[in-house]
PyMOL CGO cylinders between C-alpha atoms (Angstrom):
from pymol import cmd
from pymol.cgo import CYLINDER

trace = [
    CYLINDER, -34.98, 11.41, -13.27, -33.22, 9.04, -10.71, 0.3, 1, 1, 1, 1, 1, 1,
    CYLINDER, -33.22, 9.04, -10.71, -32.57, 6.81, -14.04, 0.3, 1, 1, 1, 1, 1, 1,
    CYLINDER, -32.57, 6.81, -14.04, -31.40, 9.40, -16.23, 0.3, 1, 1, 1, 1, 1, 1,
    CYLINDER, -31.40, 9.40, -16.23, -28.53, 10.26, -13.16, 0.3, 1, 1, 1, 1, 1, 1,
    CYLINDER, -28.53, 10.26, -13.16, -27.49, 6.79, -12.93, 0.3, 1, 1, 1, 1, 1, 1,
    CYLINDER, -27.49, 6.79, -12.93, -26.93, 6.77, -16.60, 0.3, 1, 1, 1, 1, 1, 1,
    CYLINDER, -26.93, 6.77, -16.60, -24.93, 9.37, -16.75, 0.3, 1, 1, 1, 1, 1, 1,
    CYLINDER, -24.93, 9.37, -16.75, -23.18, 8.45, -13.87, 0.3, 1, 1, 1, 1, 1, 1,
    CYLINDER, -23.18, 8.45, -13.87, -22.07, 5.21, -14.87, 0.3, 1, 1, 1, 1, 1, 1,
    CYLINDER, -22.07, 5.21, -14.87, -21.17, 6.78, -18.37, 0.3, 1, 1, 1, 1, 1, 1,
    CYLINDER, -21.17, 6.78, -18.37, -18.64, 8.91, -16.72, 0.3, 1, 1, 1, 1, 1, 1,
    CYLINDER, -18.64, 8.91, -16.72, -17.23, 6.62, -14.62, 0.3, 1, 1, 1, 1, 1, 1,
    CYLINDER, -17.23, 6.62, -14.62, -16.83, 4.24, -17.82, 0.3, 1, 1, 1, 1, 1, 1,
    CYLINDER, -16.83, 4.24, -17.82, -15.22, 7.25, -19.81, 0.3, 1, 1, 1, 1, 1, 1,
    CYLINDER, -15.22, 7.25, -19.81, -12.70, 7.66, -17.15, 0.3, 1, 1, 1, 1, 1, 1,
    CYLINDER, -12.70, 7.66, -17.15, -11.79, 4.01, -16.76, 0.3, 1, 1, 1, 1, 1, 1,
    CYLINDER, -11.79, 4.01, -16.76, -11.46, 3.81, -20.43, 0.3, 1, 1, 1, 1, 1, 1,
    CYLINDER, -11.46, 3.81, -20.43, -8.32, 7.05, -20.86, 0.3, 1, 1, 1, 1, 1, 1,
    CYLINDER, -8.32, 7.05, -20.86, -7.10, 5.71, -17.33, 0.3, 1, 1, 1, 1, 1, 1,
    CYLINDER, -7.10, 5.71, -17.33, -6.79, 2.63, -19.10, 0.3, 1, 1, 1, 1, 1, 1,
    CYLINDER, -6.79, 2.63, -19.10, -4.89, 3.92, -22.44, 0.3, 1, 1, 1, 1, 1, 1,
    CYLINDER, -4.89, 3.92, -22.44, -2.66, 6.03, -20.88, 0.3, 1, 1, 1, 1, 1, 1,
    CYLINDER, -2.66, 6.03, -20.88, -1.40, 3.63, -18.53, 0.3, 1, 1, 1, 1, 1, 1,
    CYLINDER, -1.40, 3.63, -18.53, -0.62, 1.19, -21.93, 0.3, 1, 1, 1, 1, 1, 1,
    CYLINDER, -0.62, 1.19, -21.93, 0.76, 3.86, -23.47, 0.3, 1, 1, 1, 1, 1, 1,
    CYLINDER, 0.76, 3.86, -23.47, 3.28, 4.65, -20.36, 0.3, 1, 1, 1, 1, 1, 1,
    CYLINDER, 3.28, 4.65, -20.36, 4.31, 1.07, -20.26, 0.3, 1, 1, 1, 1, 1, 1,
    CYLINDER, 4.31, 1.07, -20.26, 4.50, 0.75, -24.17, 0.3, 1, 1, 1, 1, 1, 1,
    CYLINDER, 4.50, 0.75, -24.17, 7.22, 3.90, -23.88, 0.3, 1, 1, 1, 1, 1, 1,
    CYLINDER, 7.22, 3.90, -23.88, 9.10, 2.86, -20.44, 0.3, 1, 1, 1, 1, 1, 1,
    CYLINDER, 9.10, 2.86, -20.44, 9.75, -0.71, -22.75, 0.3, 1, 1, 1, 1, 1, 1,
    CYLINDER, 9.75, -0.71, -22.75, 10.45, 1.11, -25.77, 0.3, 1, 1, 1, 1, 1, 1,
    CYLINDER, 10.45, 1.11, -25.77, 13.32, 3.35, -23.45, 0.3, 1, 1, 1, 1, 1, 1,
    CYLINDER, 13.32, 3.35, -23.45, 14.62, 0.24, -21.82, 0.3, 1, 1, 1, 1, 1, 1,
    CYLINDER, 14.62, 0.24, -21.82, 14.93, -1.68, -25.20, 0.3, 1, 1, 1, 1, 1, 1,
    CYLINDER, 14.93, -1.68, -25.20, 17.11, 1.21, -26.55, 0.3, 1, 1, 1, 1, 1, 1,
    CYLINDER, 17.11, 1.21, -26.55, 18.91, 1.19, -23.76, 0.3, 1, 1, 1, 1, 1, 1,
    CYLINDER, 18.91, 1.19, -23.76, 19.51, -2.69, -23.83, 0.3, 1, 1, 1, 1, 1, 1,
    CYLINDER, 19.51, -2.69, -23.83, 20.42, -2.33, -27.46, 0.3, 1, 1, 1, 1, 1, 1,
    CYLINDER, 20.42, -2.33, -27.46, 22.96, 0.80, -26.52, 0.3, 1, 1, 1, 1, 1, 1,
    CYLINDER, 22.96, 0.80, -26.52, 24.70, -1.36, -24.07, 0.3, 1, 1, 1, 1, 1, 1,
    CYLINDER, 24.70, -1.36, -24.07, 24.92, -4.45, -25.75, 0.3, 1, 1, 1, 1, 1, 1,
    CYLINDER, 24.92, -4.45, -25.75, 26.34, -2.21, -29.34, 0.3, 1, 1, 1, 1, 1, 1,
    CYLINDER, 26.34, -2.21, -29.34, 28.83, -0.40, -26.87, 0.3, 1, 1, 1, 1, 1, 1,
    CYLINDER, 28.83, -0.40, -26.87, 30.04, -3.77, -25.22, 0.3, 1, 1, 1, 1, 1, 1,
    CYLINDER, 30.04, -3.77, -25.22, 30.40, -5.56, -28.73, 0.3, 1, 1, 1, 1, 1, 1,
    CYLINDER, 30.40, -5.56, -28.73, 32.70, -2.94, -29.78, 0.3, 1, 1, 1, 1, 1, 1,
    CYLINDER, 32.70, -2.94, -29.78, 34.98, -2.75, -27.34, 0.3, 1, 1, 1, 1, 1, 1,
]
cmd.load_cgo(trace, "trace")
């Protein structure tokens, strides 16, 4: 029984680490993305002018 808890236990805790894991790649991935646009956006506005 004591087994079967740990088991589970560390299975959860695994799960969890795992989507902490993704969604923090996928916030970074999109904060780049949003200051790459913005890089681009300046450097089209300056080259006009």
């Amino acid at each position: 029984m004591n087994n079967k808890f740990f088991v589970i236990f560390i299975s959860v805790v695994g799960g969890v680490a795992a989507i902490t894991a993704a969604l923090t790649a996928y916030l970074i991935v999109k904060e780049r993305q949003k200051r790459d646009e913005e890089e681009l956006e300046h450097y089209l506005d300056s080259s006009i002018q």
